[in-house]
N, C-alpha and C positions, 0 to 999 in steps of 0.2 A: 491497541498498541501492544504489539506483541515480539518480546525478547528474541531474536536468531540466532545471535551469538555474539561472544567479546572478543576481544582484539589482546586479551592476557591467556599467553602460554604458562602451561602448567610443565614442570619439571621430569614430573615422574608420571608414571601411569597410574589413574585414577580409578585404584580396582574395587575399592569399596563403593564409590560412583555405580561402577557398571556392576557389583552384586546388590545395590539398594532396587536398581532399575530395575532390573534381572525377577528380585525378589516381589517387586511390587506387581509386576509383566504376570509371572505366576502363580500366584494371590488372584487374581483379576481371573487369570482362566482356570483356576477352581470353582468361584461360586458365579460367575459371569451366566452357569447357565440357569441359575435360581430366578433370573430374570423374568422367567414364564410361569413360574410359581408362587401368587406374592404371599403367600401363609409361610413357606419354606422361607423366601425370601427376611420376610419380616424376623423370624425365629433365627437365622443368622445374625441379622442384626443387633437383635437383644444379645447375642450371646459374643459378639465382637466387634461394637460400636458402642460409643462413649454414648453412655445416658445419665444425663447430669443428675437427675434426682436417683438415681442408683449409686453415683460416686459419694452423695452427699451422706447418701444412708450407710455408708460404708462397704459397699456391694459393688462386684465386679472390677475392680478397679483395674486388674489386668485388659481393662478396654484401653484403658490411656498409649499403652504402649499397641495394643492390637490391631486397634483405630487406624493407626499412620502408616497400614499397610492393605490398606480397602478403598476402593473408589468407588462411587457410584454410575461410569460410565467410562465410554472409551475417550472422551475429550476431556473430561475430571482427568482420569489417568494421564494421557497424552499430554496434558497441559502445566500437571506438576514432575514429571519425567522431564520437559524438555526445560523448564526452569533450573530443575536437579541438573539435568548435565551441562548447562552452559556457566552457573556459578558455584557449581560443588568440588570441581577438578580444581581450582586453585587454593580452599579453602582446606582441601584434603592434604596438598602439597606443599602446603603452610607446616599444619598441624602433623601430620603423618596419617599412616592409615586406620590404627585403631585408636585413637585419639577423635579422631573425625568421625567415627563408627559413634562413637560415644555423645559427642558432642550432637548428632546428629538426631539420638533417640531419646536425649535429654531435653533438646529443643522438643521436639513432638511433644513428649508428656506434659512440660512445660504450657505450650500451647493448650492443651486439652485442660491441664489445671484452667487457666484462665478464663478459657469457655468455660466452665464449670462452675465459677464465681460468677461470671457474669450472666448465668440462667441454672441458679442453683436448683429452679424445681421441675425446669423443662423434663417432659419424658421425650422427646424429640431423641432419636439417635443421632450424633455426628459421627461423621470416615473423611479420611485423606488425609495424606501426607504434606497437605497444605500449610500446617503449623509449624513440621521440623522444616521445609524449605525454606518457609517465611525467615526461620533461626537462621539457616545459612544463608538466604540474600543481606540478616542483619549486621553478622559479620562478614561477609564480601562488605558491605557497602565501609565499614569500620576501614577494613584494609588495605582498599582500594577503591577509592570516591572517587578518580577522577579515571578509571579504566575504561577503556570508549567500549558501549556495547550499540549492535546496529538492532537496530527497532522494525517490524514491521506497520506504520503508521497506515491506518485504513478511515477516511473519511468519506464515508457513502461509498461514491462511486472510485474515490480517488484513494492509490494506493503506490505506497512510495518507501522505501528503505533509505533509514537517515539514523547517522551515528552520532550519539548522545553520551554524557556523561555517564558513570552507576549513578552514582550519587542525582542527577535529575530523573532518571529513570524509577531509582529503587526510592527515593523520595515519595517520586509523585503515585505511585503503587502503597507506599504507607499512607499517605493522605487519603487515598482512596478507601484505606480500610477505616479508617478512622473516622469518616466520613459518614461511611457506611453506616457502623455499628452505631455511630449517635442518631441515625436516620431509623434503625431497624428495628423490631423485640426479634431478641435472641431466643426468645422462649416459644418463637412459630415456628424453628426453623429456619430452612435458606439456609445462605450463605455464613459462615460462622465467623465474625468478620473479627471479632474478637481474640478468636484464635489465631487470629493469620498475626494481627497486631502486634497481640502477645509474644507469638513465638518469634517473630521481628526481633522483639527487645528482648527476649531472652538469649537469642543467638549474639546479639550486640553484649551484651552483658556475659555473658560465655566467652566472647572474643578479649574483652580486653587486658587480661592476663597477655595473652598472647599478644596484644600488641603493644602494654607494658614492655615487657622484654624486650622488642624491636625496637623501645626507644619512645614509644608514646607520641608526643606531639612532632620530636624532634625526628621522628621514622618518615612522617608526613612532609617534613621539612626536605628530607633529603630527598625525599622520591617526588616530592612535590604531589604525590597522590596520586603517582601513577603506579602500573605495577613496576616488582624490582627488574623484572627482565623485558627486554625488545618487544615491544609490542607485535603482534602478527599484522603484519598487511597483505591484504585483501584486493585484489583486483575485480574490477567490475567492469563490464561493458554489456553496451545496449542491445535489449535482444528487439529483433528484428520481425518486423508482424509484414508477413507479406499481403499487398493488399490487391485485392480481387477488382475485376476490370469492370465498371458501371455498366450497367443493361441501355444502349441508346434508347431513348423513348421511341415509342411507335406514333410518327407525325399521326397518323389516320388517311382516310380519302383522298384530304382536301389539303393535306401538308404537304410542304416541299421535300 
């Protein structure tokens, strides 16, 4: 199940959006080529990825914020980029620009703290900006629970685009983490599923100041949970597979 896009227009242009991406895109083609090196590689690592039993000893700690700008691959990258810009442009145009900048690298560290509690003695490195987005899907989902985002739904063979709530969407994505982490040792490695959680609720908890001010339950009320402006509609039509003209069988000999 994988996010496309929402159907909530942002107001203003979402420049801190397109410098997080921008930043994270550049970051990736500096040490992308360490890949064929894994000694090189590794010694990056140690020196800007979160190592919990180093945060714990009081060491390094400028990883927490280093961390949320490193990926371990081009679909790591690709995958917390295209979350960032389909729910960061509204959340940015809430808050303003450097407010969102802030909020954003709060959530990360946030997230990294949490991973850190939850595998205080792991030497394992963790990277990605998986924690601070997790923050911004928590408040998207705060703001706008009922803003239709369209899904890429893939079951096996079958694949189909279908427009869903946030709120069942960003829902069922926290379940998943949560899921996860009670399934997993955080201290192997993988997936850091605690951070994504964390930085969920801390982005949620970060938001509600801000949705205080709009009014809190009674913001909900008026919008009904939708965003405050016209939704974007989206046109669709069926794409067309042109289909190829069967080979008649070869009767043989003795066919008519």
């Amino acid at each position: 199940m994988f996010p496309l896009r929402d159907h909530n227009p942002s107001g203003r242009t979402p420049y801190v959006v397109y410098c997080l991406i921008a930043a994270n895109v550049l970051a990736y083609l500096m040490y992308s080529g360490l890949g064929a090196e894994p000694r090189a590689l590794m010694q990056f690592y140690q020196s800007y990825a979160i190592i919990p039993a180093e945060i714990v000893g009081g060491e390094n700690s400028s990883t927490l914020l280093t961390s949320v700008f490193i990926h371990g691959g081009l679909m790591h990258l690709g995958g917390n980029m295209l979350f960032l810009w389909i729910f960061g442009d509204n959340l940015e145009d809430e808050m303003g620009h450097l407010p969102f900048l802030a909020f954003y690298l709060v959530s990360g560290v946030g997230a990294g703290l949490i991973h850190v509690l939850a595998a205080p003695t792991s030497e394992v490195p963790t990277i990605g900006a998986s924690g601070a987005i997790a923050g911004v899907m928590g408040g998207y989902l705060l703001l706008f629970p009922k803003a239709r985002v369209d899904i890429l739904l893939i079951l096996i063979i079958f694949f189909r685009v279908i427009t869903v709530p946030a709120s069942l969407m960003l829902g069922l994505w926290l379940a998943l983490q949560i899921f996860g982490g009670w399934g997993s040792d955080p201290d192997k490695g993988g997936v850091a599923y605690w951070a994504h959680a964390g930085g969920f609720a801390v982005g949620l908890v970060l938001c509600l100041p801000l949705w205080l001010r709009r009014g809190g339950p009674r913001f909900w009320e008026q919008t009904a949970g939708l965003p405050p402006k016209p939704e974007t509609q989206y046109t669709y039509s069926t794409t067309r597979i042109p289909r190829l003209p069967r080979k008649r069988k070869n009767p043989g000999p003795w066919g008519k």
